[in-house]
N, C-alpha and C positions, 0 to 999 in steps of 0.2 A: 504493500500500500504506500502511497505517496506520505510524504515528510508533512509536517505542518508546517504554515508559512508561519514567521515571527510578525511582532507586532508595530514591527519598522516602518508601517506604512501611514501610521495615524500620526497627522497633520491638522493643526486648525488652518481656517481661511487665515492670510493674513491680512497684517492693517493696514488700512492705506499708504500707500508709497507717497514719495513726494511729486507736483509735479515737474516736468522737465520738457524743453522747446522740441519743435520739429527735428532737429538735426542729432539731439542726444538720444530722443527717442526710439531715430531712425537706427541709431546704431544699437543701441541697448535693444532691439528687436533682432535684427542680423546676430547679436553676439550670445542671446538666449535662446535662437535656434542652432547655435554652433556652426553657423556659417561663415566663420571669424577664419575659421583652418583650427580649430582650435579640439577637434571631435577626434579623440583618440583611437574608440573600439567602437565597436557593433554595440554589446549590452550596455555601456553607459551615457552612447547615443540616445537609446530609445530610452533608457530611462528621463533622461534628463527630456528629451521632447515626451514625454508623456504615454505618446503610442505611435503608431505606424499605422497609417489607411494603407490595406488592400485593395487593390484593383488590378482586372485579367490584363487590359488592354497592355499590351506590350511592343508597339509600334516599335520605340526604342528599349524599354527593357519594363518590366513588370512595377507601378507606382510605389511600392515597400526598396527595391533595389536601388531605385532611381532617387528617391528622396538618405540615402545613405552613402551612396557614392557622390552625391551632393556635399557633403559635409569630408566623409572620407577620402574622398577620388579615387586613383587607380589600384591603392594599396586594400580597397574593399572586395571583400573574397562572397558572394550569394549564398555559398555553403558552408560561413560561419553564422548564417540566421538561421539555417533549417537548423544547424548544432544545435543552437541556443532553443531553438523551438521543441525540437523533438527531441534530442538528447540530454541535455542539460538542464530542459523543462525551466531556465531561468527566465522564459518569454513563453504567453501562450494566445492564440487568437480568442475573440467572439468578439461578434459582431461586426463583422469586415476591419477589426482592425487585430494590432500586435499589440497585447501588454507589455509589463513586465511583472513577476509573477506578486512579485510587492502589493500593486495595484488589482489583487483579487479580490480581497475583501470591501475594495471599494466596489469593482464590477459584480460581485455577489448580491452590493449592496441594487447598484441599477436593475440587474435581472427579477428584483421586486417586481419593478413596473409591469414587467412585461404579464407575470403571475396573477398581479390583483387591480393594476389600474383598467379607466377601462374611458381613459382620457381622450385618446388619440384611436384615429378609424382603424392603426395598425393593431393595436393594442386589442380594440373589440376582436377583432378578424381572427386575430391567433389564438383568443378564448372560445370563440365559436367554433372554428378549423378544427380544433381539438375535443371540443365537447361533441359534436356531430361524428368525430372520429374516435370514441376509445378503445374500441377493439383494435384500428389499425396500431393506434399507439403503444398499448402493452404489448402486441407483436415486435413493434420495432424494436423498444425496452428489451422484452426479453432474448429476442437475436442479438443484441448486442453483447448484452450478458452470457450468453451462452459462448457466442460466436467472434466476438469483436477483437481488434477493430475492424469494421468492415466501411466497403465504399458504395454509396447510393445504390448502385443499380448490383450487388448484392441482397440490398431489400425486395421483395415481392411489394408490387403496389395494393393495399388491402384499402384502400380507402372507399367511402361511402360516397352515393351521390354517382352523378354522370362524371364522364372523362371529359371535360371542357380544357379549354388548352389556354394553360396559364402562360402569359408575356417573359415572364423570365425562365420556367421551369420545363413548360410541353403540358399533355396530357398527363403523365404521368407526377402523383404527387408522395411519392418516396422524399422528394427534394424539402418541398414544404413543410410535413410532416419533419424533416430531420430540423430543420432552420426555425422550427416553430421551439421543438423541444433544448435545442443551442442558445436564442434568447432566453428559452426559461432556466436558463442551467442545468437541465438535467442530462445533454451529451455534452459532449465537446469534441472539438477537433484534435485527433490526438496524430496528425500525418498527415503527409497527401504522396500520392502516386500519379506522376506523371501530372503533376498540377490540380489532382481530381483528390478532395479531401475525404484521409479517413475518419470514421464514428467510432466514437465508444462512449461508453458509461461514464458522465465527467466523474464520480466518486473516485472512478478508479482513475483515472486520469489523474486528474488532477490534486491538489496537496490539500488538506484537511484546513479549512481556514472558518472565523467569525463570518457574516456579512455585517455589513452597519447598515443601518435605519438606511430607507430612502433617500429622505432629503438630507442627512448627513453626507450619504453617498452622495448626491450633486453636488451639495457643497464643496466637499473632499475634491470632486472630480472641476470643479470649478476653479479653487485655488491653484490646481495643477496645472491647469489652464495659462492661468495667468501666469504664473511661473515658466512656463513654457514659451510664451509670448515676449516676456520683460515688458511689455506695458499696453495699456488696453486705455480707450477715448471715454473721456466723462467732460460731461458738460464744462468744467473746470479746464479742462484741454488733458493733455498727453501723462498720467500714471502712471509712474515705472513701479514695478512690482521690490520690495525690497533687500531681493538678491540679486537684481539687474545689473549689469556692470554695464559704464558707457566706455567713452574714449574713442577715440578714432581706432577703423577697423581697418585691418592688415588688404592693400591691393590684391585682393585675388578675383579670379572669374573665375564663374561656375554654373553650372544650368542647372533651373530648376523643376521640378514635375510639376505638371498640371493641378497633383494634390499634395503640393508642399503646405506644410502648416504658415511658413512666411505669407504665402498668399491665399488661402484656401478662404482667408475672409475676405471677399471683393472688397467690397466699400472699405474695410481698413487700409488696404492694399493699395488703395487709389488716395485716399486722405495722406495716409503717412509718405507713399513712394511716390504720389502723382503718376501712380500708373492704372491703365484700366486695364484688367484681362478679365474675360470670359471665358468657357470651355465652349466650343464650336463642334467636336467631336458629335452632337445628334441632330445639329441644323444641316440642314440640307446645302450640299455642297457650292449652288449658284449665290448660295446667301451669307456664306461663312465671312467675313471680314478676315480671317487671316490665313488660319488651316485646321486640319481635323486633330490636330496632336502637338501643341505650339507651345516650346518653353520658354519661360522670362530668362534672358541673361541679368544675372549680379554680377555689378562688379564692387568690390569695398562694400558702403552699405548703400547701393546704389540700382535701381533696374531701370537699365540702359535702353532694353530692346527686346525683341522674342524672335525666334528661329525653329523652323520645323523641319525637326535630321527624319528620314524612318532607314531604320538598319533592315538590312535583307542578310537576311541569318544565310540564305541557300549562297550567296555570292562572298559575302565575308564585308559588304559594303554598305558605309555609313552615307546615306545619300542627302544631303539639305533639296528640299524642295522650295524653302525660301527664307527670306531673315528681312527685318525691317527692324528701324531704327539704328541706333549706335552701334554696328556691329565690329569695330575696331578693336578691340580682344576676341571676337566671337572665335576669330583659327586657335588659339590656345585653349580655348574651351572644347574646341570639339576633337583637337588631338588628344587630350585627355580621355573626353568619354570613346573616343576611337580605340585606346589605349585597354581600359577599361572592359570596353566590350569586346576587344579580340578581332577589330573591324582592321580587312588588311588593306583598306583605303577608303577615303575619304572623296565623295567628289559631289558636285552642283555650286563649289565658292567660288567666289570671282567670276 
């Protein structure tokens, strides 16, 4: 059976920071996502940003790898995060993202909602999905436990109701049924094969922990936030959080994922860096303003520009489809992720 996690994790919010101008902020934001060059290792990256968002799309490389080698560059190895995930259990998923495993009893604490709230139209849907399904669901439970870890389409579909064919999943609702019991904590992802995650039983998975109250949980999960950030807009102007460090940030260039935490808040992103970015990736191609997969170049605490590479894994070639604005470091940036990704050229610059 799993270890118990220690009680390292409990934090109060903390008190408000002082506030600080546009240009200290800007860096005290760059330098509390470790975009300074300042990110040592894989586990005390994520720790210190909080979490990792998941996502498949991997144009250029999958958004968990892409947002680490951001921080790391070429010296980042993909197969020291499965370590950490699946071996060392020091990081573990739910809910499309990467903890660390410190941050479970706040996540135990969220997995409340999903249980008893019945706030949000998701919230009802997964109480209902499951009430209308209990036989499919103790099947699954108990396959798991006899059987696990197993991968979806190991499960027989037992579920109640027509086969209407769900937008993310198909006909078939093995998928659902497993993501429904994930939110509530009762599986977890304990592997994946070939990109396709495995199930098991989170008990056994996972390490024996408290959860805390709900709204402690967000609170918890809020302060982390902001700690992650170094500073967040109040009426007052610009809050640096009170382990913020400012000072001028080291010249480097580096590109960022679409779901970096620096930008993943538009409207801040545009207040603090004077930049707009959107995700274009589901507008339709005649209407996209830029491209379907477009990262912001940084440069210091600075975003200069955005550039759309997509690597073709079958040729070994990292291809720019287009770049707009400041792209005058943009070649040092992408020999890097050239570097990085094993790409044995580079072409569309100049």
């Amino acid at each position: 059976m799993p270890e118990t996690v220690g009680r390292r994790h409990a934090a109060s919010p903390p008190a408000g920071g002082r506030l600080v101008d546009e240009t200290e902020a800007r860096q005290m934001a760059v330098r509390s996502q470790l975009l300074d060059g300042s990110a040592t290792n894989v586990l005390d990256t994520v720790r210190r940003l909080g979490f990792l968002q998941l996502d498949p799309i991997a144009t250029v490389a999958p958004a968990q790898h892409l947002v680490l080698w951001s921080r790391l560059g070429s010296r980042y190895d993909p197969a020291e995060l499965d370590r950490l995930l699946w071996r060392e259990r020091a990081l573990f998923e739910w809910d499309a993202l990467v903890w660390p495993i410190e941050a479970l009893p706040l996540v135990r604490g969220l997995q409340r909602r999903w249980r008893t709230s019945t706030h949000y139209n998701s919230e009802r849907w997964v109480r209902s999905f499951l009430a209308e399904n209990r036989g499919f669901r103790r099947y699954v439970l108990r396959e798991l436990e006899r059987r696990g870890p197993l991968l979806s389409r190991e499960l027989e579909d037992r579920s109640a109701g027509e086969r209407e064919r769900h937008r993310w999943y198909g006909p078939r609702k093995v998928g659902l049924m497993l993501t429904s019991l994930h939110l509530r904590g009762e599986v977890a992802v304990a592997g994946r094969d070939g990109g396709q995650r495995l199930w098991d039983l989170a008990e056994r998975f996972l390490p024996h922990t408290e959860a805390l109250p709900l709204r402690a949980a967000q609170r918890e999960l809020e302060a982390r936030r902001f700690r992650a950030l170094g500073v967040r807009s109040t009426r007052e102007g610009w809050e640096a959080h009170p382990d913020a460090v400012g000072g001028e940030v080291p010249d480097r260039v580096t590109l960022l994922s679409p779901f970096d935490r620096l930008i993943h808040d538009r409207d801040r992103a545009e207040a603090l860096f004077g930049f707009r970015y959107r995700l274009e990736m589901f507008v339709p191609a005649a209407k996209r303003e830029y491209g379907y997969y477009v990262l912001p170049i940084l440069v210091g605490d600075r975003l200069v520009g955005r550039v759309e590479p997509r690597f073709d894994r079958r040729t070994g070639t990292l291809e720019v489809l287009g770049a707009w604005g400041d792209t005058s470091r943009l070649d040092g940036a992408l020999t890097g992720l050239a570097e990085w990704l094993g790409a044995a050229r580079v072409t569309g610059l100049g």
